[in-house]
C-alpha positions in Angstrom: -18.1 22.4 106.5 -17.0 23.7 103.3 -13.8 25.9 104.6 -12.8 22.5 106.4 -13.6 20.4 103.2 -11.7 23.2 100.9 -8.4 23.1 103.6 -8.2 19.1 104.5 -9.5 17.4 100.9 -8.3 20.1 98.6 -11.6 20.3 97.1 -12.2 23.3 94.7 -15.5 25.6 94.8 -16.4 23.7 91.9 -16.1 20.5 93.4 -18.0 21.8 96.1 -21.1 23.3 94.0 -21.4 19.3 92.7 -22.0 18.2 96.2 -24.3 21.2 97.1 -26.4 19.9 93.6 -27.3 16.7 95.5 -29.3 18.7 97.8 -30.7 20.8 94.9 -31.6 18.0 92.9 -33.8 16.2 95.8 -35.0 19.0 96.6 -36.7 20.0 93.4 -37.8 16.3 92.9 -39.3 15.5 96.0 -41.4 18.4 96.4 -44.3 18.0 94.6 -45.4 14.4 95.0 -44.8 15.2 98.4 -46.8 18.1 98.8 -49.5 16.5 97.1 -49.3 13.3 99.8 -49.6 16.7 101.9 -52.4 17.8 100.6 -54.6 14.2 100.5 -52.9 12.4 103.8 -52.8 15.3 105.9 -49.7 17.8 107.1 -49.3 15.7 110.7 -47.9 12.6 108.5 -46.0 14.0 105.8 -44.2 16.8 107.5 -43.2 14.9 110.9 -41.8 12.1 108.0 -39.9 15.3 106.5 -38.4 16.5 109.7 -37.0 12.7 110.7 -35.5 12.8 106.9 -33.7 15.9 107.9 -32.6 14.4 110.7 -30.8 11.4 108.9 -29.4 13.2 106.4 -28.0 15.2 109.2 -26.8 12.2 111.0 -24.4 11.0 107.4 -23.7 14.3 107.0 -21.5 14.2 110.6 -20.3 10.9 110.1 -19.3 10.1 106.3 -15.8 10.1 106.1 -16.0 10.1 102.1 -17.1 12.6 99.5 -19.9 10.1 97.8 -21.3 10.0 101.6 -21.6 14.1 101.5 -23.3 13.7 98.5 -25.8 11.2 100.0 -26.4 13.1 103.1 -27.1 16.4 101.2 -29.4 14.1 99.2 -31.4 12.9 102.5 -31.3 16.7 103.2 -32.8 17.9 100.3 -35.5 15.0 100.0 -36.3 15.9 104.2 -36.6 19.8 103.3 -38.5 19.0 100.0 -42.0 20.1 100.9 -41.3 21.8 104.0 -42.7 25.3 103.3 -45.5 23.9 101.0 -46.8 22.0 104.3 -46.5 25.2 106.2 -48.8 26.9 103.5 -51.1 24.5 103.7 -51.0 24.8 107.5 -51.3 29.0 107.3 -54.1 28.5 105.3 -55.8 25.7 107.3 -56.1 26.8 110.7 -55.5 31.1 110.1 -58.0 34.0 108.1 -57.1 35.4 105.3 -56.8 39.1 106.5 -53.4 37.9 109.0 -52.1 35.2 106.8 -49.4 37.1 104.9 -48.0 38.5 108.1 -48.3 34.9 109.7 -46.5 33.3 106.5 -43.5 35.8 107.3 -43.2 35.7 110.8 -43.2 31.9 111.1 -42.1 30.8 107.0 -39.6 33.4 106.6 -38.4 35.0 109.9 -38.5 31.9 112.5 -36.6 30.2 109.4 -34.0 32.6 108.5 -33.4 32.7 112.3 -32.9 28.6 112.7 -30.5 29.8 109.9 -29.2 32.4 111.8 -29.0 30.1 114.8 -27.1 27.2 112.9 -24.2 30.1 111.8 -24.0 30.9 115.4 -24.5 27.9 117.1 -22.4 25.4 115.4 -19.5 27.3 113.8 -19.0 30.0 116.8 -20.3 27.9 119.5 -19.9 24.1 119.0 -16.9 24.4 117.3 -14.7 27.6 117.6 -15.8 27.9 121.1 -16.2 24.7 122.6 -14.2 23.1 120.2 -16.0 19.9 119.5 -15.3 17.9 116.1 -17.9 18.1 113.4 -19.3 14.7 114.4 -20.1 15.7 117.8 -21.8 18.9 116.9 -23.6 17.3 114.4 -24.7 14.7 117.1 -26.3 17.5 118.8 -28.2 18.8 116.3 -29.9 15.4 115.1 -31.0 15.8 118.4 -32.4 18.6 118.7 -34.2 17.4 115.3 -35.5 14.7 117.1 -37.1 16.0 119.9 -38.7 18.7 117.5 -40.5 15.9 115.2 -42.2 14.3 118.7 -43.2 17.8 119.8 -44.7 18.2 116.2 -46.2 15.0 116.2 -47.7 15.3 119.2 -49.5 18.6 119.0 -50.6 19.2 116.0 -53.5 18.5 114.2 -54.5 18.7 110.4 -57.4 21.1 111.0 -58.7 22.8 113.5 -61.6 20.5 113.9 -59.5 17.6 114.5 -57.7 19.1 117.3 -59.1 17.7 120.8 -58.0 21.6 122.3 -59.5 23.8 119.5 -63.3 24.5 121.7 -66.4 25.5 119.8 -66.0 29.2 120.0 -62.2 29.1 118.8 -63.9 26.8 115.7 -66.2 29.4 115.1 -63.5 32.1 114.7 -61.5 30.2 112.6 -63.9 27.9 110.3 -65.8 30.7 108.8 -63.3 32.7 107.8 -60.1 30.7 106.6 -62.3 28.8 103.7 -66.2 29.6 101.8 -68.6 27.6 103.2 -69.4 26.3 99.3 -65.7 25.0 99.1 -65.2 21.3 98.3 -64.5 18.6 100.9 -61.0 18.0 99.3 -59.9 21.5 101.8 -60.8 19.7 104.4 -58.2 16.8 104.0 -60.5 13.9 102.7 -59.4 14.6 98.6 -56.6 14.3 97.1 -54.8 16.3 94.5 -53.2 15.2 91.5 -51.4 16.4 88.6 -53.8 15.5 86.1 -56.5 17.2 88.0 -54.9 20.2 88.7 -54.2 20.9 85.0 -57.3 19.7 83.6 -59.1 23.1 86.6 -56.4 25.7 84.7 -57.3 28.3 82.4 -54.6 29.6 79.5 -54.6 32.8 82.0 -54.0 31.1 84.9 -51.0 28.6 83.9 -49.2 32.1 82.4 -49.6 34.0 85.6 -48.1 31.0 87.8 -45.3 31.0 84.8 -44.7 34.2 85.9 -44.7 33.5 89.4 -42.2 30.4 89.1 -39.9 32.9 86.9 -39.6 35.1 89.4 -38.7 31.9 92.5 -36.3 30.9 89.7 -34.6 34.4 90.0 -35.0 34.7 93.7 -33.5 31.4 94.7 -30.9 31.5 92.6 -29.8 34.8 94.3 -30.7 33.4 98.0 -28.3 30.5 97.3 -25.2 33.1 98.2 -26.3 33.1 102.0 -27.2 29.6 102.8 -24.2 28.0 100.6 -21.3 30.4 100.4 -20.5 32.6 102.7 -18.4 30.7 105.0 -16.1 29.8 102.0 -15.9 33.0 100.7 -15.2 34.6 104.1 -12.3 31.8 104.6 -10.9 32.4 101.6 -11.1 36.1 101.3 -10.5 37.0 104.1 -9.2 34.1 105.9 -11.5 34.3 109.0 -11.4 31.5 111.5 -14.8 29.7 112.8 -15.8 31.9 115.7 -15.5 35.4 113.6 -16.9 33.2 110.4 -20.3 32.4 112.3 -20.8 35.9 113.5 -20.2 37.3 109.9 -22.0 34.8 107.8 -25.6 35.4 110.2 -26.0 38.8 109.4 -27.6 38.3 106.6 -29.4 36.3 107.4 -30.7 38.9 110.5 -31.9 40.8 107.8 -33.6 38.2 106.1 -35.3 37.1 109.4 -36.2 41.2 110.2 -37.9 40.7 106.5 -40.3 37.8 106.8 -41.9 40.0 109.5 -41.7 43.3 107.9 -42.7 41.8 104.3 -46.0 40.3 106.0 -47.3 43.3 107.2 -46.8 45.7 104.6 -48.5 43.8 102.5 -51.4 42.9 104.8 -51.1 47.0 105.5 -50.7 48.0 101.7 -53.7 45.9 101.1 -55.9 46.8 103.9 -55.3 50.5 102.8 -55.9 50.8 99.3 -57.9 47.4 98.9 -56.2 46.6 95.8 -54.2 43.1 96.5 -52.7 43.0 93.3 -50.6 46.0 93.2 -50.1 46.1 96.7 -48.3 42.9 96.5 -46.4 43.9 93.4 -45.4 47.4 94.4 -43.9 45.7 97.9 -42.4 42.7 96.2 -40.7 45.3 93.4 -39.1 47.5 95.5 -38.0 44.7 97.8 -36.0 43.2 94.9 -35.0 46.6 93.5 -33.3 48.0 96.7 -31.5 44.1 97.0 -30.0 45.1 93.4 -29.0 48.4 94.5 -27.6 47.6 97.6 -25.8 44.5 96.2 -23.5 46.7 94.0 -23.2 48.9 97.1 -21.8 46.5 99.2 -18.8 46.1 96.6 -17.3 48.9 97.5 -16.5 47.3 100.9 -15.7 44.2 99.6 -12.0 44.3 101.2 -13.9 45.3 104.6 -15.1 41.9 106.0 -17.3 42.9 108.9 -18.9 46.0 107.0 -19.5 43.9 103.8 -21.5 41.4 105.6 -23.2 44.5 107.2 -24.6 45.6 103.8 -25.1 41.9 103.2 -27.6 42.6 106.4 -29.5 45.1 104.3 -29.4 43.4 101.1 -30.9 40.3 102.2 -33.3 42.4 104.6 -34.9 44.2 101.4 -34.6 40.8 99.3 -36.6 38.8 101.6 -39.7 40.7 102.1 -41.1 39.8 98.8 -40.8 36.2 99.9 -43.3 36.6 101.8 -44.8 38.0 99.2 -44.6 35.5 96.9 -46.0 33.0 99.6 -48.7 35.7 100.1 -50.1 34.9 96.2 -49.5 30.9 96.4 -51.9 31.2 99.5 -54.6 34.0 97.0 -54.1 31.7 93.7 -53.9 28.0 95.3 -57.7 27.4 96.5 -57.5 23.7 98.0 -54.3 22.9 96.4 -52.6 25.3 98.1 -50.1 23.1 99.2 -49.5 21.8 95.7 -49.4 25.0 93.9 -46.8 25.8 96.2 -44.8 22.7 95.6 -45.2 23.6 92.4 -44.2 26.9 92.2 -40.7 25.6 94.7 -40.1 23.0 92.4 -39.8 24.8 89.9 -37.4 27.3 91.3 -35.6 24.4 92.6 -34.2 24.6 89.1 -32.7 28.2 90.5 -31.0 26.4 93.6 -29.7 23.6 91.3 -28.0 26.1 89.2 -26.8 28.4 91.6 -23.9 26.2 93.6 -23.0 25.3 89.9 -22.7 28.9 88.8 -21.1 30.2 91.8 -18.7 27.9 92.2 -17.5 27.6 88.7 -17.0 31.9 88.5 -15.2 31.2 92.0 -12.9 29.7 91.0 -12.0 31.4 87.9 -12.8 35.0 88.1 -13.1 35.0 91.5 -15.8 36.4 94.0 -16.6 39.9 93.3 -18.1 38.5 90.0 -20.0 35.8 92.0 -21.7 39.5 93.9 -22.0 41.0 91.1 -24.2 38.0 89.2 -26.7 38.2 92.5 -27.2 41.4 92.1 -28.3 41.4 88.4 -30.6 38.5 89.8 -32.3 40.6 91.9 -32.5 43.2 88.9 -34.4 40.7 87.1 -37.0 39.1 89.8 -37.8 42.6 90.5 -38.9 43.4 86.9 -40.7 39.9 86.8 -43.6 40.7 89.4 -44.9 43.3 87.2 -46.3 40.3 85.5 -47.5 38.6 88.5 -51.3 38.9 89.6 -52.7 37.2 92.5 -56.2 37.9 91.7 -56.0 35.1 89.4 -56.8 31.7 90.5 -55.1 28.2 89.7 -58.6 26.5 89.9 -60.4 27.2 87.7 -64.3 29.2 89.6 -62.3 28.3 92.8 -61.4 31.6 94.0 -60.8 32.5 97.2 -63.2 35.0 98.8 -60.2 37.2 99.8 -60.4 39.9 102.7 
């Protein structure tokens, strides 16, 4: 919407940024209580709640006629996305072993959601309304939908564990049980605990709370850096380059090609670094800092085709394909350090690099407008410099809980 906001209201990137905060700001809030209601009610409640959020915040988005309605819809967006991927990590750990998890995490976290993102750059700016030509509510219509539909699907087949679900037989139980948890581990795993703050601080060492410091440094980093593909590049393509809607959708989901491409490549080298030199430490590091290094690197390469629209975003392909792998990483070690608060050290770890995504539409549009966007480029790639020295520091051998280590494969 943003080329259309930018054209019709006048609005500046700036101005634009503010609105984008909304989402930011829910985001970051809502994630941790929520994950925790995740971790003590059960996934099936809080994530088919999530999903119908998403799909009102959807629904204003295509119908506000007023900028204090964007900023309310991308409010109801942020608060429906909140603890999203921390449900999900609960769920990879739940009902899947530890020795495919990291490649599971990045086939379904990373590459199924880069290529809903993918989808939305193709389907509703090329398609629904370059090709078809219907207005934004209309299109919009169609995806709150399509939302729809997905939370009854959800809500109808899932279950919170394996054991609940009345198609999971005895053998399948048997493959799964055994090897997803320790048989010692407390009942709160199983969905019948709950998870609190308080509780989670009072089970962390001095050793553990630095090392998921680290961690959170480097989601700060990475998010702030991510915020260029999901946020920008429609703008910057309009007014760059002055594409219209059709060519803007194809151009704008490159990127995010490569970042699906990398969710499944980033789970299985580190699944395969891991399984070969059984050392999960520096197998994660080594794939998460040369993921973040080559990002850097092609970044600045990219600039030299800045002028080139098409070929830009094909480095952009590249960039975000090398960037993304170690997203799965970083999933990879909320899934080793979390125990049974898996879901809430990853809300905690998200929420923290929420402060990243708030941030970023603030930073970006503000050197938009007044240096314009080469520099904008330029700052993502000295992000990715930076998260890439920052998993030296990171070691996923060290657990939140304190004697709740996972018995890792």
């Amino acid at each position: 919407m943003k080329p259309a906001l930018s054209e019709t209201r006048g609005l500046t990137a700036t101005e634009l940024g503010e609105i984008d905060s909304a989402f930011s700001f829910c985001y970051t809030a809502f994630q941790f209580p929520l994950a925790i209601a995740a971790d003590g009610l059960g996934v099936h409640l809080i994530l088919t709640a999530l999903i119908l959020v998403w799909c009102a915040g959807l629904g204003v988005m295509g119908s506000t006629t007023t900028i204090r309605g964007l900023w309310y819809a991308q409010a109801l967006l942020g608060t429906g996305q909140s603890a999203v991927y921390a449900c999900l990590s609960r769920i990879a750990r739940t009902w899947f072993p530890p020795r495919v998890r990291t490649t599971l995490q990045g086939a379904v976290g990373v590459m199924a959601g880069r290529l809903g993102a993918l989808g939305s750059s193709l389907v509703f700016a090329s398609l629904l309304l370059g090709v078809l030509g219907l207005s934004m509510p209309s299109a919009f219509s169609i995806l709150v939908a399509m939302g729809a539909l997905d939370a009854l699907l959800f809500a109808f087949v899932f279950r919170n564990s394996p054991a609940q679900h009345p198609r999971v037989n005895a053998a399948e139980l048997l493959l799964i049980e055994p090897e997803s948890r320790r048989p010692d581990e407390p009942t709160a795993d199983r969905g019948t605990g709950r998870m609190t703050v308080a509780r989670m601080l009072r089970s962390m060492t001095p050793r553990s709370l630095l090392n998921l410091g680290c961690l959170s440094v480097q989601s700060i980093l990475s998010t702030f850096a991510d915020n260029i593909y999901s946020n920008w590049i429609p703008l910057f393509l309009s007014q760059v380059h002055h594409l219209e809607y059709k060519k803007m959708g194809i151009s704008s989901a490159l990127p995010l090609l490569g970042g699906a491409i990398a969710g499944l490549i980033g789970g299985m080298l580190n699944d395969f670094a891991i399984s070969r030199t059984g050392n999960r430490r520096w197998s994660r590091v080594a794939v998460a800092f040369a993921g973040k290094g080559m990002a850097g690197v092609l970044m600045f390469t990219a600039l030299v085709f800045y002028e080139q629209p098409f070929l830009f975003c094909g480095f952009l392909f590249f960039v975000k394909l090398f960037g993304d792998w170690s997203l799965t990483t970083a999933w990879g070690v909320v899934t080793d350090i979390g125990g049974h608060a898996t879901a809430s050290v990853f809300a905690f770890n998200n929420s923290v690099a929420g402060l990243g995504q708030i941030a970023a539409p603030l930073a970006f549009g503000f050197i938009a407008d007044r240096f314009g966007w080469r520099p904008v480029f330029a700052t993502v790639g000295i992000t990715y410099f930076l998260c890439a020295l920052s998993w030296l520091a990171i070691d996923c051998t060290v657990p939140v809980i304190r004697g709740r280590a996972e018995a890792l494969e």
